[in-house]
Residue frames as a rotation matrix with the C-alpha (Angstrom) as fourth column:
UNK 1
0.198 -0.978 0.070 -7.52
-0.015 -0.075 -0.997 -44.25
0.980 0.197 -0.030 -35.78
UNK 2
-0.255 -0.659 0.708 -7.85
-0.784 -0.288 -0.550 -43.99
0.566 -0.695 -0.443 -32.17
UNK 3
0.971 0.146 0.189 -9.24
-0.178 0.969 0.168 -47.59
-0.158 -0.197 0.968 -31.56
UNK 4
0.803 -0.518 -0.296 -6.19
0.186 0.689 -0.701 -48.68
0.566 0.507 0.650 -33.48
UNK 5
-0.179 -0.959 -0.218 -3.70
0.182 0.185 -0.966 -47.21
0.967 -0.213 0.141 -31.70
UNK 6
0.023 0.046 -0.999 -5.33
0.494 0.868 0.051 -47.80
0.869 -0.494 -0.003 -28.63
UNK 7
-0.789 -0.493 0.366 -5.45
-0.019 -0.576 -0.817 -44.47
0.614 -0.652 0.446 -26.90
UNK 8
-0.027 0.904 -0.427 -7.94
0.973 0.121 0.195 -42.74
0.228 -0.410 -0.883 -24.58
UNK 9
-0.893 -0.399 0.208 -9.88
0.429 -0.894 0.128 -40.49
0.135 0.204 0.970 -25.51
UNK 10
-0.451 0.883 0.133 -13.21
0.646 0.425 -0.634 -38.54
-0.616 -0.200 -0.762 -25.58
UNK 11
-0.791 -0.114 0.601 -14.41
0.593 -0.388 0.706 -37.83
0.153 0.915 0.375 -28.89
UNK 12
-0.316 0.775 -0.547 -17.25
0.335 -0.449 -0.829 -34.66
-0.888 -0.445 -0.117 -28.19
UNK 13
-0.531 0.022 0.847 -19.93
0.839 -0.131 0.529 -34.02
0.122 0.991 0.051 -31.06
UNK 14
-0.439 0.393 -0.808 -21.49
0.242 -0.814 -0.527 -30.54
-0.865 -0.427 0.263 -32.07
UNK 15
-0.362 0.118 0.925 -23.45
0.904 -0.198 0.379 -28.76
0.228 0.973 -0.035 -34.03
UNK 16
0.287 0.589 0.756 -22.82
0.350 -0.799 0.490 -25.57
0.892 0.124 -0.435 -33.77
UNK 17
-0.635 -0.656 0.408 -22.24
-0.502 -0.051 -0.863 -24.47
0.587 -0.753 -0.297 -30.51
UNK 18
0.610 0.557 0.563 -24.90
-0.782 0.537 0.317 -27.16
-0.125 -0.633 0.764 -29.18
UNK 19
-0.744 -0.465 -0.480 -23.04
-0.575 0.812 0.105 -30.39
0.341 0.354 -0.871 -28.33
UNK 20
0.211 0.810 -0.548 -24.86
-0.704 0.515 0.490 -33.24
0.678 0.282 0.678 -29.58
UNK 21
0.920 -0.039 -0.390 -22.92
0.078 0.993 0.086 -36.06
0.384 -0.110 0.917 -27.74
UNK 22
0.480 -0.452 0.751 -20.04
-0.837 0.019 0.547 -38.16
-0.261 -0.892 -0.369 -26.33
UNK 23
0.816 -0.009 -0.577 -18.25
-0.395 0.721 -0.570 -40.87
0.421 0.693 0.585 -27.55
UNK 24
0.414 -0.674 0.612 -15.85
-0.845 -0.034 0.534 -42.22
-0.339 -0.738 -0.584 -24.59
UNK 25
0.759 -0.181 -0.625 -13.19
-0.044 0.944 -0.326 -44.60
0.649 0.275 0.709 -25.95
UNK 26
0.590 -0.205 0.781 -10.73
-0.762 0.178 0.623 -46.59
-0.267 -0.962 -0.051 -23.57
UNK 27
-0.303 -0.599 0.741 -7.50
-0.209 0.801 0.562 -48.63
-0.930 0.016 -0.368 -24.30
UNK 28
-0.846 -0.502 0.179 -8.83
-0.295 0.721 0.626 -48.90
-0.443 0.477 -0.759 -27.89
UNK 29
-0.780 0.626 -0.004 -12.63
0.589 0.737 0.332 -49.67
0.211 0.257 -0.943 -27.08
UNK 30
-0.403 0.676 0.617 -15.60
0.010 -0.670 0.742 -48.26
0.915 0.305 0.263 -27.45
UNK 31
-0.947 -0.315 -0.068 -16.35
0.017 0.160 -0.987 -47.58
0.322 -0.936 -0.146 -23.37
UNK 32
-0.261 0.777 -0.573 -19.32
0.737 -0.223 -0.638 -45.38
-0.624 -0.589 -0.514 -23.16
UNK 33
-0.874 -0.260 0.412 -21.36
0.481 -0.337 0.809 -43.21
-0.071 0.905 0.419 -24.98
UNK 34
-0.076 0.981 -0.180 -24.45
0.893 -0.014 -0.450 -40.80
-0.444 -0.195 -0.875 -25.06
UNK 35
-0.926 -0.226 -0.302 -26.62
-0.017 -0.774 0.633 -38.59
-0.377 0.591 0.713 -27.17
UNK 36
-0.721 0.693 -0.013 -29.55
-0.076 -0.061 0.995 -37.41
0.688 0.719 0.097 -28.42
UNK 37
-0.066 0.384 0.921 -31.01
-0.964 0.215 -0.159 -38.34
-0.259 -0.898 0.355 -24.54
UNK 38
0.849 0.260 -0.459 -29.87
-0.252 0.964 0.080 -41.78
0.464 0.048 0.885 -25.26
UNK 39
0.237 -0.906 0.352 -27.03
-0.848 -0.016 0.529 -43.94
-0.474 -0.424 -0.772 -23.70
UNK 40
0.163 -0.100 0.982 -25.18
-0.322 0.935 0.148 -46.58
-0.933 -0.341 0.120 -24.72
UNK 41
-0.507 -0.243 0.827 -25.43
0.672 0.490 0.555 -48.49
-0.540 0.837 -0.085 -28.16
UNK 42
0.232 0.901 0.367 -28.26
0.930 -0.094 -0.356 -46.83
-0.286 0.424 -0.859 -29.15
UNK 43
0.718 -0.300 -0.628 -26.33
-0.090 -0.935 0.343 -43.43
-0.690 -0.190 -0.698 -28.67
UNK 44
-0.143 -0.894 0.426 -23.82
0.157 0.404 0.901 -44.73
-0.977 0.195 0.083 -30.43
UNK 45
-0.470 0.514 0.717 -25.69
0.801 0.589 0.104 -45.44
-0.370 0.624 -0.689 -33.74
UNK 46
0.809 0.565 -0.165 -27.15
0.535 -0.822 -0.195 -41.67
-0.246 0.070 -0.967 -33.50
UNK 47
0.585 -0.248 -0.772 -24.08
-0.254 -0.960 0.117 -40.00
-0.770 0.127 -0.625 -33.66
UNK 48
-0.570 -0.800 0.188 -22.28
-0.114 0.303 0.946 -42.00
-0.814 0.517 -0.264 -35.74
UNK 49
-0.094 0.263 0.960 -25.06
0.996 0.027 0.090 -41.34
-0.002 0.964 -0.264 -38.68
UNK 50
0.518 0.143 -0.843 -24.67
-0.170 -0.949 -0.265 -37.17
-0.838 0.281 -0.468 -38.36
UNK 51
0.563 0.267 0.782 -23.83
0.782 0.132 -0.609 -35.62
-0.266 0.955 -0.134 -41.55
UNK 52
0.033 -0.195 0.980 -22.88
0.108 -0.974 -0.197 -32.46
0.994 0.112 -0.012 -40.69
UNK 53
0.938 0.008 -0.348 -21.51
0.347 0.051 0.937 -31.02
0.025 -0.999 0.045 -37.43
UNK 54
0.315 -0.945 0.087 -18.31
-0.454 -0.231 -0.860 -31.07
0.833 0.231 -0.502 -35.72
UNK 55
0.839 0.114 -0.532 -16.04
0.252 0.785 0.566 -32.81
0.482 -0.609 0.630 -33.44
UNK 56
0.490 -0.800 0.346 -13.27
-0.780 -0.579 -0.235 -32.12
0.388 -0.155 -0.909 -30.84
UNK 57
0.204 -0.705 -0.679 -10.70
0.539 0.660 -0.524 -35.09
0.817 -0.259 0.515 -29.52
UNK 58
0.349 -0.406 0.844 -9.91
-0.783 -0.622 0.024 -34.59
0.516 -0.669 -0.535 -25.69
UNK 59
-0.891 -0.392 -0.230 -8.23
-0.174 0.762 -0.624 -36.54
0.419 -0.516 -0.747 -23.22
UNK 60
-0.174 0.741 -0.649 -9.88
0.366 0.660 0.656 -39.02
0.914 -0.123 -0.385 -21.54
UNK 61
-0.090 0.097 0.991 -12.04
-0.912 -0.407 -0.043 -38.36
0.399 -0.908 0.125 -18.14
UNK 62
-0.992 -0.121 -0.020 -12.84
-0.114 0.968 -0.222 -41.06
0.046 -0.218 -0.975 -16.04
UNK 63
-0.387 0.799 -0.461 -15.86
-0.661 0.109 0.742 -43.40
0.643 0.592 0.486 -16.48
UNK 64
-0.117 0.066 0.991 -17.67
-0.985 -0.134 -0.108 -44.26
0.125 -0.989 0.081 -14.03
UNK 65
-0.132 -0.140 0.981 -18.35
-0.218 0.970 0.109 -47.62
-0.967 -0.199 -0.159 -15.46
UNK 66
-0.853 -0.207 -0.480 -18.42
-0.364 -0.424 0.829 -48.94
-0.375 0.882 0.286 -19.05
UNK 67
0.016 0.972 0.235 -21.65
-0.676 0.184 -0.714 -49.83
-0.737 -0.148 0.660 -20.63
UNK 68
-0.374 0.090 0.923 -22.54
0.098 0.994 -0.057 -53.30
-0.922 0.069 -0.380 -21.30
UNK 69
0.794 0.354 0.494 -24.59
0.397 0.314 -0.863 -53.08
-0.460 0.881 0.109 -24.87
UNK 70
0.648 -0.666 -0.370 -20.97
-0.752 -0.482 -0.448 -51.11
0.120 0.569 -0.813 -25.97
UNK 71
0.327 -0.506 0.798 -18.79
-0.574 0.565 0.593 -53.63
-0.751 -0.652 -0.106 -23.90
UNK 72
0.324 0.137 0.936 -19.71
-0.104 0.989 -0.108 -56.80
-0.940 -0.063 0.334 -25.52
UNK 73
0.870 0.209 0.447 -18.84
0.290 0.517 -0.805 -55.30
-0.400 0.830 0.389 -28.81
UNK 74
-0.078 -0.909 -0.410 -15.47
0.653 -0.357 0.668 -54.59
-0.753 -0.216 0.621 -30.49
UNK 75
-0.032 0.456 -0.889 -15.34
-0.063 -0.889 -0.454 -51.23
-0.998 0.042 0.057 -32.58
UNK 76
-0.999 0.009 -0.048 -14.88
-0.046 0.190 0.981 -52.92
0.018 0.982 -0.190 -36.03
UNK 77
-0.653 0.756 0.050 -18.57
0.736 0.618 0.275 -54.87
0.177 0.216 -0.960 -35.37
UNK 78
-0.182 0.595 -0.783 -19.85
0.603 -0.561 -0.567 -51.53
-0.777 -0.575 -0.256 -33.91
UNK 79
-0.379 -0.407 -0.831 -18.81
-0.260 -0.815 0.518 -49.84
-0.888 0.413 0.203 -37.03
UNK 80
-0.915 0.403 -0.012 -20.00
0.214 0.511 0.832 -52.25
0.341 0.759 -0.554 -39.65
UNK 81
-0.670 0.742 -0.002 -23.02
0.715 0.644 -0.272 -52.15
-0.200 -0.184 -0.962 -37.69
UNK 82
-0.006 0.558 -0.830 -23.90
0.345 -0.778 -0.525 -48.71
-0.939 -0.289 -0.188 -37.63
UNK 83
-0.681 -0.400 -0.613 -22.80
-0.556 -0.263 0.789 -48.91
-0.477 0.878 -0.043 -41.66
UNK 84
-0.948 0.218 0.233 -25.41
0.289 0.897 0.335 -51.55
-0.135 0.385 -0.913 -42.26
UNK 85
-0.035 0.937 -0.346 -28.37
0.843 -0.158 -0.514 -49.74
-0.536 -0.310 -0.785 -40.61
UNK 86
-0.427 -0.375 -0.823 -27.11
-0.328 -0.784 0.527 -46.51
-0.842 0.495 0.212 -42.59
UNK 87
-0.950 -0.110 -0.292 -27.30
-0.310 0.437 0.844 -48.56
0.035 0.893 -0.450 -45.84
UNK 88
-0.499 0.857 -0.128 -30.75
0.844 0.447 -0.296 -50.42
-0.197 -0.256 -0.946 -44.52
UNK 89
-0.089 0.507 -0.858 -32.13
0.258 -0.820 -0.511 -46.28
-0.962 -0.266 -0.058 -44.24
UNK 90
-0.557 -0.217 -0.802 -31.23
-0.437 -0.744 0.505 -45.41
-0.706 0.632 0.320 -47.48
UNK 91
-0.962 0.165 0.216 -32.69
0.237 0.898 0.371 -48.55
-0.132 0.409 -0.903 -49.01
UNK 92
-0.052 0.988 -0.144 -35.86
0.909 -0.013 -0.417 -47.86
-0.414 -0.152 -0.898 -47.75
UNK 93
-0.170 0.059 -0.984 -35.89
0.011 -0.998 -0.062 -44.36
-0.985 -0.021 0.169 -48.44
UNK 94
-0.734 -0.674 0.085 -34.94
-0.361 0.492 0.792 -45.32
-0.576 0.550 -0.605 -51.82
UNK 95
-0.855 0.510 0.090 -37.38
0.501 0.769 0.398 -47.80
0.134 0.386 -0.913 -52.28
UNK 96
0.064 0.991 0.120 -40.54
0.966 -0.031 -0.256 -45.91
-0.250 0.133 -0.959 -51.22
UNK 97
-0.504 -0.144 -0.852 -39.27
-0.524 -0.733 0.434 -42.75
-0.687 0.665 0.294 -53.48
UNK 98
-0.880 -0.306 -0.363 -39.60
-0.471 0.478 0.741 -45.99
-0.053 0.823 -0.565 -56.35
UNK 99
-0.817 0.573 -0.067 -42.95
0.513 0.775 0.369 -47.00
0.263 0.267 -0.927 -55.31
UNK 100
-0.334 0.409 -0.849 -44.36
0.037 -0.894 -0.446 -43.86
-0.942 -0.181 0.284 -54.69
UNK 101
-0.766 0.488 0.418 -47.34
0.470 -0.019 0.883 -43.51
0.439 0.873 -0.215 -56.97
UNK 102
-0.708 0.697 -0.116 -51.11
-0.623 -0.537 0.569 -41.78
0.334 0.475 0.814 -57.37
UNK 103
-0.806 0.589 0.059 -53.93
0.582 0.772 0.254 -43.78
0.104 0.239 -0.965 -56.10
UNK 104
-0.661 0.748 0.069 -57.06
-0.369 -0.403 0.838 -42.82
0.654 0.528 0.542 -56.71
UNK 105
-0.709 0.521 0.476 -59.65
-0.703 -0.463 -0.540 -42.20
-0.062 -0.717 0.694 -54.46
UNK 106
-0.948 0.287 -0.140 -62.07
0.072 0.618 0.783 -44.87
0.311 0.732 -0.606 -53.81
UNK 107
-0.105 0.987 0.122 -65.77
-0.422 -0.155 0.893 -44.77
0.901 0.042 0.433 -54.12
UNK 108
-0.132 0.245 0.960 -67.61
-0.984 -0.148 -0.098 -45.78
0.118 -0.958 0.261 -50.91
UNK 109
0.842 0.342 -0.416 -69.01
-0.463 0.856 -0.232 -49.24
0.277 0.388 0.879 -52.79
UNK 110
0.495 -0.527 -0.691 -65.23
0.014 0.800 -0.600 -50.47
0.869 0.287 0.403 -53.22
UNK 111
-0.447 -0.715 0.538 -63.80
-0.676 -0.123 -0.726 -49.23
0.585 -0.689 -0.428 -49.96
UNK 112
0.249 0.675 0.695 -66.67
-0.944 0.328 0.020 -51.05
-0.214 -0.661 0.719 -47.89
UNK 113
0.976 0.040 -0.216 -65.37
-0.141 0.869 -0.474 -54.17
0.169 0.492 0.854 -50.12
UNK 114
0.380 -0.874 0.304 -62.21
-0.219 -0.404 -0.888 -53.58
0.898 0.271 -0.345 -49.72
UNK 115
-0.517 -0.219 0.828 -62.27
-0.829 -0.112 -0.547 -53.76
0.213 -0.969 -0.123 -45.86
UNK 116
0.506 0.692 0.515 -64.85
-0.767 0.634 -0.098 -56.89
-0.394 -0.346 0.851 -45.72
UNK 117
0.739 -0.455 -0.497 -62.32
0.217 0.859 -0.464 -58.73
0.638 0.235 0.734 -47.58
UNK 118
-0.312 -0.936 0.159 -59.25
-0.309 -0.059 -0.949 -57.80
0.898 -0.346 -0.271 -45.35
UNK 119
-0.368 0.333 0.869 -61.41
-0.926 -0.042 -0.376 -58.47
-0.088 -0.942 0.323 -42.16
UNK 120
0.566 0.825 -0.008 -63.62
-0.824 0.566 0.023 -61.89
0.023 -0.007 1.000 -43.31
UNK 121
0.297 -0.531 0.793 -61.70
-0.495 0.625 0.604 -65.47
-0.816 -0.572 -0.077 -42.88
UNK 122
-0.627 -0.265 -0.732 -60.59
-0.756 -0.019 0.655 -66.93
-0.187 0.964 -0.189 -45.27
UNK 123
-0.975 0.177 -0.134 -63.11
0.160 0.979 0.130 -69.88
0.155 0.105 -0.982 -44.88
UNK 124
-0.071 0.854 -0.515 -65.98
0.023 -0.515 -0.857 -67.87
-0.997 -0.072 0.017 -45.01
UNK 125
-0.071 0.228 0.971 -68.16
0.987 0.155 0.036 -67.60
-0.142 0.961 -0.236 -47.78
UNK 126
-0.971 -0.155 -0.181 -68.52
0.160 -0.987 -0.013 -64.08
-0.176 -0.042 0.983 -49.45
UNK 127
-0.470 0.789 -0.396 -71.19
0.257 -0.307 -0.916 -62.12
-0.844 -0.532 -0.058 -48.94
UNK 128
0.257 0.199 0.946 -73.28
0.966 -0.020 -0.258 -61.17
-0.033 0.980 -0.197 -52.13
UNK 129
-0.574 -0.387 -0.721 -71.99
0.358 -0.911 0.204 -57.61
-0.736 -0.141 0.662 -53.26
UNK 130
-0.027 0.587 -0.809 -73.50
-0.174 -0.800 -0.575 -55.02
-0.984 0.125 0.124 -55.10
UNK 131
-0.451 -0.379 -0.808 -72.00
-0.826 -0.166 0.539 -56.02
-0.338 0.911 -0.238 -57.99
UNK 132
-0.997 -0.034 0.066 -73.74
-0.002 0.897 0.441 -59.48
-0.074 0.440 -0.895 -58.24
UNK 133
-0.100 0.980 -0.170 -77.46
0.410 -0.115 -0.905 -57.94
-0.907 -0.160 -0.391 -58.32
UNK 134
-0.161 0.230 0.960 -78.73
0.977 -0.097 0.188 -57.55
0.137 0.968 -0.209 -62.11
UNK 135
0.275 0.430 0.860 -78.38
0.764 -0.640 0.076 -54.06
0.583 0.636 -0.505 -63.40
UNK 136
0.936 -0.322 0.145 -75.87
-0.295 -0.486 0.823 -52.56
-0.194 -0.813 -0.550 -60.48
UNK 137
0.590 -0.668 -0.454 -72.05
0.582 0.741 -0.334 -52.65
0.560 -0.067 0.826 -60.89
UNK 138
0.987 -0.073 0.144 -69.26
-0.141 -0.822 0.552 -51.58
0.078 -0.565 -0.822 -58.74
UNK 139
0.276 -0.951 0.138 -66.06
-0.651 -0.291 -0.702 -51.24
0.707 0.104 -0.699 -58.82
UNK 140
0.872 -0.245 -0.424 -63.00
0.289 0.956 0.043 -53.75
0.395 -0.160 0.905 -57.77
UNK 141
0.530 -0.717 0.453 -59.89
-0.764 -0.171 0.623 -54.02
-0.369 -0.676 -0.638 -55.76
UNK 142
0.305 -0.591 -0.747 -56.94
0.164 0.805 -0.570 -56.10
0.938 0.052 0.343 -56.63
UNK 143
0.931 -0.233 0.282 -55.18
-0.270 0.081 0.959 -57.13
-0.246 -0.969 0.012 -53.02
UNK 144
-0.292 -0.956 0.017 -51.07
-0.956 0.292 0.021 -57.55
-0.025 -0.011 -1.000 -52.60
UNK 145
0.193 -0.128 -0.973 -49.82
0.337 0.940 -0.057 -61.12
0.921 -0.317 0.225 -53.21
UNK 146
0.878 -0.013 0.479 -49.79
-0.479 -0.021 0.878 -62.83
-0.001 -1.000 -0.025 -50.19
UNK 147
0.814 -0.548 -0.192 -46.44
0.566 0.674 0.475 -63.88
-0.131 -0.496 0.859 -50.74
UNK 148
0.309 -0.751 0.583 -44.43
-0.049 -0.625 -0.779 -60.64
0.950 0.212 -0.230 -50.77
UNK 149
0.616 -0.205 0.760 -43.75
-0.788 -0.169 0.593 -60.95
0.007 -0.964 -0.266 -46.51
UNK 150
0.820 -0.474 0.320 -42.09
0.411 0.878 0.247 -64.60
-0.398 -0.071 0.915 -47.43
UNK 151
0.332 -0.593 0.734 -39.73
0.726 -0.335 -0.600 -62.87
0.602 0.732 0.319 -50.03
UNK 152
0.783 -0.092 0.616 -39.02
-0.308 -0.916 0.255 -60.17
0.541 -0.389 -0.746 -47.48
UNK 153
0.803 -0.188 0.566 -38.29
-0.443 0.449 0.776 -62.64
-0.400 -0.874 0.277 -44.72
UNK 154
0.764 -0.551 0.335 -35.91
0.635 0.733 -0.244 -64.85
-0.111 0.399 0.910 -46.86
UNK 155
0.329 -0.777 0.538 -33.96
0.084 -0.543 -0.836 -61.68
0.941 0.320 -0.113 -48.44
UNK 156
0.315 -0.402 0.860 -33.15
-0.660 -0.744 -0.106 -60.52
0.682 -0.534 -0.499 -44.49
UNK 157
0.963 0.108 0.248 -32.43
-0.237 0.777 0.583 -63.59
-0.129 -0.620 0.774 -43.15
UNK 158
0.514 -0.836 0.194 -29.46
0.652 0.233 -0.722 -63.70
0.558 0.497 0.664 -45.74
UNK 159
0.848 0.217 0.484 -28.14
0.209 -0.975 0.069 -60.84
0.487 0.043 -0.872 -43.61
UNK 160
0.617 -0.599 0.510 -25.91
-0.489 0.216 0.845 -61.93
-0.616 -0.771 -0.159 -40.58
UNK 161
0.651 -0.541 0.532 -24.02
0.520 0.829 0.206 -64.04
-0.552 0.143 0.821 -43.09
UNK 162
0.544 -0.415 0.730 -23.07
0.515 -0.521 -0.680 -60.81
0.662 0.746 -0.069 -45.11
UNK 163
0.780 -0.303 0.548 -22.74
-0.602 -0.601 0.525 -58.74
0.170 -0.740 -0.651 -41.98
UNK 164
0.790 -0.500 0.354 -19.93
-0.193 0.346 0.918 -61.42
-0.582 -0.794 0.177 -40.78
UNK 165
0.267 -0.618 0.739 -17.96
0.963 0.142 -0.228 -61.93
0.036 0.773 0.634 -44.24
UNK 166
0.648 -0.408 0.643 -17.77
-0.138 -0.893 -0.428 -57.84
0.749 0.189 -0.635 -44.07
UNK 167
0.871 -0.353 0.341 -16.20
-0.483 -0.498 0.720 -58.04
-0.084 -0.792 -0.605 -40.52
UNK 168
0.528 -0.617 0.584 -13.75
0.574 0.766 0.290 -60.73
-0.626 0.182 0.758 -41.63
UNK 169
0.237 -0.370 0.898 -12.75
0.842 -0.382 -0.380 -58.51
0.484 0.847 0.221 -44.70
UNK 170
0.774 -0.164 0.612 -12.36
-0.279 -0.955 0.097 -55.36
0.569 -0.246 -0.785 -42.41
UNK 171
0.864 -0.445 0.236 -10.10
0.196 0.728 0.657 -58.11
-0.464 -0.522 0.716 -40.13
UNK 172
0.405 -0.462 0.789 -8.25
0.723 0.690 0.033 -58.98
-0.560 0.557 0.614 -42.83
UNK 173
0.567 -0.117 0.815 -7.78
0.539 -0.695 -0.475 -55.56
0.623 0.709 -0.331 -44.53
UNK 174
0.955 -0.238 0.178 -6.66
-0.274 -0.473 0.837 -54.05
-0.115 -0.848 -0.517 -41.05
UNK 175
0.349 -0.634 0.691 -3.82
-0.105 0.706 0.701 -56.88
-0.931 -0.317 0.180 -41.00
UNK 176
0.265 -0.063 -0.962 -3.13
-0.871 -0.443 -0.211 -55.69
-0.413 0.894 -0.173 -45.11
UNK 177
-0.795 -0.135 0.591 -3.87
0.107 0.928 0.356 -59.16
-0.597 0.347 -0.724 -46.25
UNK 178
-0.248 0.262 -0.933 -5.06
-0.759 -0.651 0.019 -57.38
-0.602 0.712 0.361 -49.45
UNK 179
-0.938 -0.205 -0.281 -5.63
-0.314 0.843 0.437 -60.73
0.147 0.498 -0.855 -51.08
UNK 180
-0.868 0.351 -0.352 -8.11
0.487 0.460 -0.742 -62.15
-0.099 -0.816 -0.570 -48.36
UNK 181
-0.210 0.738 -0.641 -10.18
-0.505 -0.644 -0.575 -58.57
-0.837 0.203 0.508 -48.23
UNK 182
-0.590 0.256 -0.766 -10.71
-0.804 -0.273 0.529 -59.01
-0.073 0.927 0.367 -52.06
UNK 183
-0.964 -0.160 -0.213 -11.71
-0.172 0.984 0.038 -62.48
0.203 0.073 -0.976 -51.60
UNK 184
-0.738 0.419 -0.528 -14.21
0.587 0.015 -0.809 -61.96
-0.331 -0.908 -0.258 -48.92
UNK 185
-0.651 0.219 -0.726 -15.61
-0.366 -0.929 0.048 -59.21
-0.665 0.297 0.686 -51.01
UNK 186
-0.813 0.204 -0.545 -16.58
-0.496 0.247 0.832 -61.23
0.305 0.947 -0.100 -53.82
UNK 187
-0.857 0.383 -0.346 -18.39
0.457 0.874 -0.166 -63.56
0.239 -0.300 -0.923 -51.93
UNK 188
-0.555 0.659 -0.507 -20.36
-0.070 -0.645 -0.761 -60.66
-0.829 -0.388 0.404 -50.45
UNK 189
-0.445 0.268 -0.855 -20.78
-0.746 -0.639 0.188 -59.66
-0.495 0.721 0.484 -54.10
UNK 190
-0.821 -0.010 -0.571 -22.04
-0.469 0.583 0.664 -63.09
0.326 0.813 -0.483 -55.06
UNK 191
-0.702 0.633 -0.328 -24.14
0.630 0.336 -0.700 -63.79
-0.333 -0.698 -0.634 -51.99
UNK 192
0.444 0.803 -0.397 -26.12
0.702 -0.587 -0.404 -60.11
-0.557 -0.099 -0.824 -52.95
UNK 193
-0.402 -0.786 0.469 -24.94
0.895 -0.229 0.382 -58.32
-0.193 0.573 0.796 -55.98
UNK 194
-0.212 0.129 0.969 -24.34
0.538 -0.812 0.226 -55.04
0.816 0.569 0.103 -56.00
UNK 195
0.471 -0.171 -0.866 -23.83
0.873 -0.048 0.485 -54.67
-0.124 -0.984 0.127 -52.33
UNK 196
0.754 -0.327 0.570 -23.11
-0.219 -0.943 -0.252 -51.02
0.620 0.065 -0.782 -51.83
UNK 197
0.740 -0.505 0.443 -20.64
-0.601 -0.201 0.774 -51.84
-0.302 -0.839 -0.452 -48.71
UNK 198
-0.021 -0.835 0.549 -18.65
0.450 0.483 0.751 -54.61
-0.893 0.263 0.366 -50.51
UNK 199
0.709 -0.015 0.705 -18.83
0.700 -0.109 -0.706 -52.68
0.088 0.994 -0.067 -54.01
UNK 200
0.927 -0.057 0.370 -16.97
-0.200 -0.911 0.361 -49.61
0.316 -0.408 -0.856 -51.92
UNK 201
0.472 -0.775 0.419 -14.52
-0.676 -0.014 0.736 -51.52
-0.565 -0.631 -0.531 -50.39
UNK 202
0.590 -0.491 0.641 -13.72
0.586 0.806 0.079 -53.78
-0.556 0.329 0.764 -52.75
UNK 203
0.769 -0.419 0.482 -12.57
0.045 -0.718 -0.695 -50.15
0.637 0.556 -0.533 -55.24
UNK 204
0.605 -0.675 0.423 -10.43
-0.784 -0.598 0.166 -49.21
0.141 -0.432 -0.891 -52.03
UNK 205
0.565 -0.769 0.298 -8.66
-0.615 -0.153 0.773 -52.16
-0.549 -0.621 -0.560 -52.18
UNK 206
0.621 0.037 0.783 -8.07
0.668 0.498 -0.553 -52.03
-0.410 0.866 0.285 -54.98
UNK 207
0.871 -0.240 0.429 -7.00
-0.019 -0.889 -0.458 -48.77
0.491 0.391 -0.779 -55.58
UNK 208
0.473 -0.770 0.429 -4.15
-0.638 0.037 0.769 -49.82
-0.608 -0.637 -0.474 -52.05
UNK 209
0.583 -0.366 0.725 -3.00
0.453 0.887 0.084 -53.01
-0.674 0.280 0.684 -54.57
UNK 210
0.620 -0.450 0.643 -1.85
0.599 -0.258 -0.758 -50.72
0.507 0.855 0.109 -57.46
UNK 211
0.946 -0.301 0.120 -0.02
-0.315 -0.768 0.557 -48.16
-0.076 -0.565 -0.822 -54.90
C-alpha cells in the first residue's frame, strides 16, 4: 500500500525487541534495504519471508544512495519474486518429506561396487566382481536414471515465462482489469497446473468479480 500510493517511508522489522531489518521505500520504490547482515536484494528476500515478528512504519530518513540490485527492479517484480522463491522452498521441503524413505545399510561387497561404478568411464570395461566367481554372490545396486537432471532442467526452464504472465496479471489486476487477471491466470494454470500462485489469485479474483 505504500508503493502504491507512493509515499516515503521506512518500514523497520522485529522480533521482539531485536530489530531484524530495514526496508527503505522512496517515491513508491523499493530504495534500500538490509538485514540479517545482508544488504540490498538479498536483504530484501530475508525479510520479506519472516513469519512471525513485527513491524513499525516511520517516516522516511535520508539515504545515502539507493542500491542498484533494488533499483533496477520495480516492487511488483520484487514481490512476485520473493513469492516464487517462497513457493520454490516449500516445494522442496515438500518434496524431500515425499521421498524420504529407509535405506538399508550396505554391506562392504556392494558399497565398494557401488563407488567403482560411479567413478569408472563409461567406456571402460568392468572389472570382474565377486559376484562372477563360481560359488560367491553379492549383492546389487540399482543406479538413478540418468535422465532425471534433463527432466529437471526442462521443468525450470518453463519458469521465467510463468514468472512474467504472473507480473502481467498483478499489472492488470492493480489497473482492476478483472477480465485480463483471470485470463492471464489460466494460462499460468495451463502452462503448469495447479500452480499454487495462480490457483490463489485466480479465487481472489474471483471472489472481487462477485462483490
Amino acid at each position: 500500500m505504500i508503493c502504491l500510493a507512493g509515499y516515503n517511508r521506512d518500514i523497520h522489522l522485529f522480533d521482539g525487541s531485536a530489530q531484524l531489518g530495514v526496508i527503505a521505500i522512496r517515491n513508491g520504490r523499493i530504495e534500500c534495504c538490509f538485514g540479517f547482515g545482508a544488504w540490498g536484494e538479498e536483504a530484501f528476500y530475508k525479510l520479506v519471508s519472516l513469519r512471525r515478528g513485527r513491524y513499525k512504519v516511520n517516516d522516511a530518513r535520508n539515504v545515502s544512495e539507493s542500491d542498484a540490485t533494488l533499483a533496477r527492479h520495480s516492487w511488483q517484480e520484487l514481490l512476485m519474486e520473493a513469492a516464487r522463491r517462497q513457493d520454490e522452498a516449500e516445494h522442496l521441503a515438500h518434496s524431500a518429506v515425499a521421498a524420504g524413505r529407509v535405506i538399508a545399510f550396505p554391506s562392504p561387497p556392494a558399497h565398494a561396487a557401488a563407488c567403482d561404478l560411479a567413478v569408472r568411464p563409461a567406456s571402460a570395461a568392468p572389472p570382474p566382481t565377486a559376484a562372477a566367481r563360481p560359488g560367491r554372490t553379492s549383492p546389487t545396486m540399482t543406479l538413478p536414471e540418468r535422465d532425471e537432471p534433463t527432466r529437471s532442467t526442462q521443468s525450470s526452464s518453463a519458469e521465467p515465462d510463468i514468472t512474467s504472465l504472473l507480473e502481467e496479471a498483478t499489472a492488470c489486476y492493480l489497473r482492476r482489469d478483472l477480465a485480463r487477471t483471470e485470463e492471464i491466470l489460466q494460462r499460468c494454470l495451463a502452462m503448469r497446473p495447479g500452480d499454487k500462485r495462480a490457483l490463489q489469485n485466480l479465487e481472489r479474483v474471483r471472489r472481487k468479480k462477485h462483490l
